[in-house]
N, C-alpha and C positions, 0 to 999 in steps of 0.2 A: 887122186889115183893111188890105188893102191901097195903101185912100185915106185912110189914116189921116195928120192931120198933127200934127205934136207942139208944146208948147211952147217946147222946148229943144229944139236938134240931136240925131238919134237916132243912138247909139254904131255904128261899123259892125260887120257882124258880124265875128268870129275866123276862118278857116280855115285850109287846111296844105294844100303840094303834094301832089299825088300823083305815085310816078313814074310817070313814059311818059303822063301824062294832062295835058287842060290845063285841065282840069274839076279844080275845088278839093274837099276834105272839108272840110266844114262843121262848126265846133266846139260844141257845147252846153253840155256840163260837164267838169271835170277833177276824178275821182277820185284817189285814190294809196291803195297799199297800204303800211303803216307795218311797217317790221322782219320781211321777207319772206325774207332769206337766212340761214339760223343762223349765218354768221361774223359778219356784221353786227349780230345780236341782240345775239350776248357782245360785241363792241366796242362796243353801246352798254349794256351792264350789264343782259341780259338773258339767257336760257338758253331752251331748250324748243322747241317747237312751242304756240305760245300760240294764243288764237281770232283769230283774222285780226281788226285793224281799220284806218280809213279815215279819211283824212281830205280836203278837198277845197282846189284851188287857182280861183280866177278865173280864164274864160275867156283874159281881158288879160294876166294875166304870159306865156301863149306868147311866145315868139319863134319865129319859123318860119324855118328855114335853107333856102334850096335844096343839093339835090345838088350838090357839087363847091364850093361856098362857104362863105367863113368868118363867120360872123355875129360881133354883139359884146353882152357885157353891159353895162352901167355899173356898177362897185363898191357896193353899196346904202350906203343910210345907215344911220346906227345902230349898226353893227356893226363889230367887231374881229376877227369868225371867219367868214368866208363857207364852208361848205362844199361842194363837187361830190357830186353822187351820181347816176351814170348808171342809166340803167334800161330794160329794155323798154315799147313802150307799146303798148296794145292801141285799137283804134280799132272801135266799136261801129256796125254799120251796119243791125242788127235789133235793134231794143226788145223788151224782154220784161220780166216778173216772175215769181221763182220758179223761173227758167230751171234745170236739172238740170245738174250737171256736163258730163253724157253728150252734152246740145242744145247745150253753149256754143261750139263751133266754128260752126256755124250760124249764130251772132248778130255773127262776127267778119267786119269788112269788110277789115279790114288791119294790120298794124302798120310799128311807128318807132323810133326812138333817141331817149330824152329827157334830160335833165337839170334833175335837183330839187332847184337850186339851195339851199340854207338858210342862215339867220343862224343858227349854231348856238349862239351866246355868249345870243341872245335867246330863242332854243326854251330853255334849259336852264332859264334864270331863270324862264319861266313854269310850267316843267313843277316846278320849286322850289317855286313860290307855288300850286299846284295851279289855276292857269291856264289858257286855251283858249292853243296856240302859234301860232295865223296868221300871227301877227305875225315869227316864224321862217322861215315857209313861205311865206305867201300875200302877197308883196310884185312890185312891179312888175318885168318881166322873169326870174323867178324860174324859168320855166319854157321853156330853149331846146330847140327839138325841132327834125329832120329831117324829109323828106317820109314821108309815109305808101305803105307798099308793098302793095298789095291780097294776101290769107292766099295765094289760088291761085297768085301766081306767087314768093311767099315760100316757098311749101311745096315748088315743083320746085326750087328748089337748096337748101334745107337745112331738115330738121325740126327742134323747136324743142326737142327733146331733144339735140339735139349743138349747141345753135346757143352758141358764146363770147359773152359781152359783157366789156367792158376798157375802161379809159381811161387816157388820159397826158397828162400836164403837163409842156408843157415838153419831151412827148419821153422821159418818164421815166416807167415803167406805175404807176400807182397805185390800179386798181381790176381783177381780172381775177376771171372766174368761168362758170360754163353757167349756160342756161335753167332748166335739168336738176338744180341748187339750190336753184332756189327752194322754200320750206316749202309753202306757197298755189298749188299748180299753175294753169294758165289756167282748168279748168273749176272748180276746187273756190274759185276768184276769185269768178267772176263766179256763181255759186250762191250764197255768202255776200251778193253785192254786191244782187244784185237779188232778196234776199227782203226790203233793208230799203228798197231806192228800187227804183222801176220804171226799166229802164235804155231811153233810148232814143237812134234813130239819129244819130251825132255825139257821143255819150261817147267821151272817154277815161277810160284806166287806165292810170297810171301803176303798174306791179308789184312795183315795192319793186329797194332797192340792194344789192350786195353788198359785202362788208367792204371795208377800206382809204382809205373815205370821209375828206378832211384838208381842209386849209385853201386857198384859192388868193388870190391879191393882182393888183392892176393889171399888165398887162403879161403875167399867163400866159397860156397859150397852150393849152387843151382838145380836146383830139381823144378821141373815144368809139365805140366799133361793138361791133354786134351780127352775129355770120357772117349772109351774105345781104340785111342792110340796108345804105343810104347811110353812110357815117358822117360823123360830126356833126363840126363844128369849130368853136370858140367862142374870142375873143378878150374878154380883161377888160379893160375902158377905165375 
């Protein structure tokens, strides 16, 4: 309800620029696909083409970068290994369930550049103890992303079959790969994804990393792109 008043102060919502608009995308949930690139599987002790699964991050850890600026993270706590793992991200601007590989461009409003930050020394321990790993994943700032680019004017300069994604630290490439790698393509994603939640407008998908994912410390300096998006720059404080 829109008259509705609260006890406590109500959290504002999440959003992300969009480019060329001044009208914001509106955030709801943040999906991720887990070990989506085969070089990434084997560097993390994995082989195959396995069944796609998911896990989710809070809307809050976004960071939202604009085009052309550098945003920053703060080093989290807890940990001794922070990892980078760039990614594409898909921006959901029709709900559906049960959506067919075939209809899922349909249900796409746009996409991004993300980064899925992790404590990886703390995912490992739990994945150990056969644990949930949120506490790896789903921490404050965790989740720096660029402006969102609407699929139509993404798609007249570059299809998502040719399209690079890469990152550097520092200036020095530590993450490079295609779209066109990925094990989970975008329709056979979002098919998986919304036969087990109904996906509606303002998801994201985070689509999984490809190999070369390392460690980064206070003071580096992140740059990441996807051919045809903004690209992302991120400073570690």
């Amino acid at each position: 309800m829109s008259s509705a008043e609260f006890v406590i102060p109500a959290p504002l919502p999440m959003s992300l620029p969009v480019l060329g608009e001044t009208k914001r995308f509106p955030v709801r949930r943040v999906f991720c696909v887990g070990r989506n690139y085969e070089e990434h599987a084997k560097e993390m002790g994995f082989t195959g083409r396995e069944p796609p699964f998911f896990f989710m991050k809070p809307a809050d850890t976004l960071v939202p970068i604009e085009a052309g600026h550098q945003g920053t993270m703060d080093y989290p706590t807890l940990t001794q290994n922070l990892h980078h793992e760039i990614e594409w991200v898909v921006a959901v601007g029709v709900g559906g369930k049960n959506i067919s590989a075939a209809q899922a461009p349909a249900h796409v409003y746009g996409y991004a550049v993300g980064l899925d930050m992790t404590r990886r020394d703390l995912q490992n321990d739990m994945k150990k103890q056969g644990r949930p790993w949120e506490i790896g994943k789903s921490f404050e700032q965790s989740a720096p992303i660029g402006p969102v680019v609407p699929a139509a004017q993404w798609a007249q300069s570059v299809g998502q079959n040719d399209a690079a994604i890469w990152l550097k630290v520092n200036g020095e490439t530590r993450q490079t790969s295609h779209i066109s790698q990925l094990i989970w393509n975008l329709g056979e994603i979002l098919e998986h994804l919304s036969a087990a939640w109904e996906l509606a407008p303002g998801d994201l998908i985070f689509t999984g990393t490809p190999a070369g994912v390392a460690a980064v410390k206070s003071g580096d300096v992140l740059a990441g792109g996807i051919d045809g998006l903004p690209e992302l720059n991120l400073k570690i404080v």
